[in-house]
N, C-alpha and C positions, 0 to 999 in steps of 0.2 A: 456687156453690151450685146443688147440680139437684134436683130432683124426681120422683119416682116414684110410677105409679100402679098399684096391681097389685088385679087380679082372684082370690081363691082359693076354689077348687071341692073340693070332698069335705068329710068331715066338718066344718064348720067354725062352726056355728050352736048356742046352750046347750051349748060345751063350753069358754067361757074364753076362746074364742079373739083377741077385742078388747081382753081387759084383757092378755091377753101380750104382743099388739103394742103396746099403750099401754105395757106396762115397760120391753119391749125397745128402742124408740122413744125415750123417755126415758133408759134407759142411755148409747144414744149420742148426747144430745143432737139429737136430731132432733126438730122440730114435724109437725103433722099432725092424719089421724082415723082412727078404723076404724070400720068400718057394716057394720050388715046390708042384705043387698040381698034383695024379695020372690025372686028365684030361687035361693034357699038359701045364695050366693056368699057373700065377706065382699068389701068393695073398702078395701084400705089405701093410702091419700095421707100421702107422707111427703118431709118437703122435707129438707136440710142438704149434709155435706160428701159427694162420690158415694162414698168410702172407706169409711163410716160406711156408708152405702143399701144397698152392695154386701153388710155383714156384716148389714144389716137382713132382706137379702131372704134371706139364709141361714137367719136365724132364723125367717120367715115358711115357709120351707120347712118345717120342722119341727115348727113349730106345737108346743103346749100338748100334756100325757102323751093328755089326752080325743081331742084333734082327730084324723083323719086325713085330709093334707094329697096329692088327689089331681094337685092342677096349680097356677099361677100364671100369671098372664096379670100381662107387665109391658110398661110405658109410661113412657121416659123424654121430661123434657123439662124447661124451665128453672123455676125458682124461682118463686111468687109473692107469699111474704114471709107465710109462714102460722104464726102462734104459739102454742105450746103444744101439748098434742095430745088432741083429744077423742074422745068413746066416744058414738054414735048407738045 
């Protein structure tokens, strides 16, 4: 199990963008959250299989039809046993 931590810059604030990661997230069985961060960022933590992260961090690329997804800043690193996946 690994964990990722990713930073995403450009449109990403009142367009949706937390509750598609929370689907997306849930699709593949992965635990976690998504937040807003006061510098307009969103920062999604998402724990499970890295097979699963890898197609997660695809989906975060692309964000929601509203969003537009200008970069990601990602941070791998091990598991710490995080359940279910919430929306800050």
């Amino acid at each position: 199990m690994r964990r990722v931590t990713v930073l995403v810059r450009g449109r990403v604030q009142g367009v949706g963008y937390r509750y598609f990661a929370r689907q997306k997230a849930l699709e593949l069985g992965l635990s976690g959250y998504a937040e807003n961060l006061t510098d307009g960022r969103v920062e999604v933590v998402a724990e499970g299989e890295e097979a699963h992260l890898e197609l997660f961090l695809h989906h975060l690329r692309q964000g929601p039809r509203e969003a537009r997804v200008e970069g990601l800043e990602v941070q791998w690193g091990e598991a710490a046993g995080l359940r279910g996946f919430q929306v800050y």
